[in-house]
C-alpha positions as CSV (number, residue, x, y, z in Angstrom):
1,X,-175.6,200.9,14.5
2,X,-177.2,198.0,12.2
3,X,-175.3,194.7,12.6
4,X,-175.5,193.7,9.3
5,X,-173.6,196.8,8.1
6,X,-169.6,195.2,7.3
7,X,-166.8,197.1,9.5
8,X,-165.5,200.0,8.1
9,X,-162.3,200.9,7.2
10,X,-160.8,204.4,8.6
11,X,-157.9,205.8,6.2
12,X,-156.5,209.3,7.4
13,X,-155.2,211.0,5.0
14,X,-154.8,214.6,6.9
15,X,-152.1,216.9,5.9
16,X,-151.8,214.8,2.4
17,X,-152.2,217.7,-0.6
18,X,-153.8,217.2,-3.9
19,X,-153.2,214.7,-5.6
20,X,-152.5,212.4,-2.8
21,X,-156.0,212.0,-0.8
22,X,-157.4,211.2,-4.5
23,X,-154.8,208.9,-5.3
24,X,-154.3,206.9,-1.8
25,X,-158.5,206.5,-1.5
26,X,-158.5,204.7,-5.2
27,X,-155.9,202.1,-4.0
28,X,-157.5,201.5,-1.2
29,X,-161.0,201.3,-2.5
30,X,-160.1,199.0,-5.3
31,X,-158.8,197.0,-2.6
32,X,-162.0,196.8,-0.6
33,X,-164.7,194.1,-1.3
34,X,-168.1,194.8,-2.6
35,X,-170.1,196.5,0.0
36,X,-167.4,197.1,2.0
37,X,-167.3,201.0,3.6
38,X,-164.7,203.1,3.9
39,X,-164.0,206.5,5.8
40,X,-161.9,208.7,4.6
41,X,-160.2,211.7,6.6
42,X,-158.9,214.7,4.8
43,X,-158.0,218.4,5.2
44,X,-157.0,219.2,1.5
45,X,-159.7,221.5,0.2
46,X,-159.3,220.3,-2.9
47,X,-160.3,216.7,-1.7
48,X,-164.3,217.7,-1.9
49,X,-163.8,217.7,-5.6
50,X,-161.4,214.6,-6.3
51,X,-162.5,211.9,-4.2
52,X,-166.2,212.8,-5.0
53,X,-165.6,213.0,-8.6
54,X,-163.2,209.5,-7.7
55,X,-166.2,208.1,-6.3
56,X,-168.9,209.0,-9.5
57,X,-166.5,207.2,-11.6
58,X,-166.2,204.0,-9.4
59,X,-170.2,203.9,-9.4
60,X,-169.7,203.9,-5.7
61,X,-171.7,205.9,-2.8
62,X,-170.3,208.5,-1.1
63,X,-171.5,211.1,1.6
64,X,-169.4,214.0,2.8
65,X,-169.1,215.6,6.2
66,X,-167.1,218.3,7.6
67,X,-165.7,218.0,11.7
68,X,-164.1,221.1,12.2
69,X,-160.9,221.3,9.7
70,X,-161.4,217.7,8.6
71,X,-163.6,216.5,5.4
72,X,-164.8,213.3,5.9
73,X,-166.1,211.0,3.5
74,X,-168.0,207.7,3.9
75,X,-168.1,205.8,1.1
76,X,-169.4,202.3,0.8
77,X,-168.1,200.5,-2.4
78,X,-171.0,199.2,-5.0
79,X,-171.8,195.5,-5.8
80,X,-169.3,194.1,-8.5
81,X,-171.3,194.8,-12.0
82,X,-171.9,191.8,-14.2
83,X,-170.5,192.3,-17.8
C-alpha cells in the first residue's frame, strides 16, 4: 500500500435495504474531503445500482467488488471543481 494514498474510511452498511445504503453513503461522502476514500459495505442488491449511479452524479470514482454476500465499493471522492 502507497503512503501517499489518505486513510480510508470504512462505512458498513450490511443489512440496510434500498434506499438506505444510497442515502447514508451521500452524507457521508459529502462529508469527506477531496481525495478522501471511502469503502462502503453492503448486501442490498439493489445497492450495485444506487450507489454507482450515486457516485456518476458526484463526479467521483468508484470500483465495486463482491466478498461473498457483501458488495463492496471503494470510492475515492474527486478534487473540488472550480466554478
Amino acid at each position: 500500500m502507497s503512503r501517499d494514498l489518505p486513510p480510508m474510511t470504512v462505512l458498513d452498511l450490511a443489512g440496510l435495504k434500498c434506499p438506505l445504503p444510497a442515502l447514508k453513503t451521500r452524507k457521508v461522502l459529502a462529508a469527506l474531503p477531496a481525495g478522501a476514500r471511502l469503502e462502503v459495505r453492503c448486501t442490498d442488491p439493489m445497492s450495485v445500482i444506487d450507489i454507482p449511479h450515486l457516485v456518476r452524479e458526484t463526479g467521483d470514482a468508484v470500483e465495486v467488488k463482491q466478498e461473498g454476500e457483501v458488495i463492496v465499493f471503494l470510492i475515492e471522492k474527486a478534487a473540488q471543481r472550480c466554478g
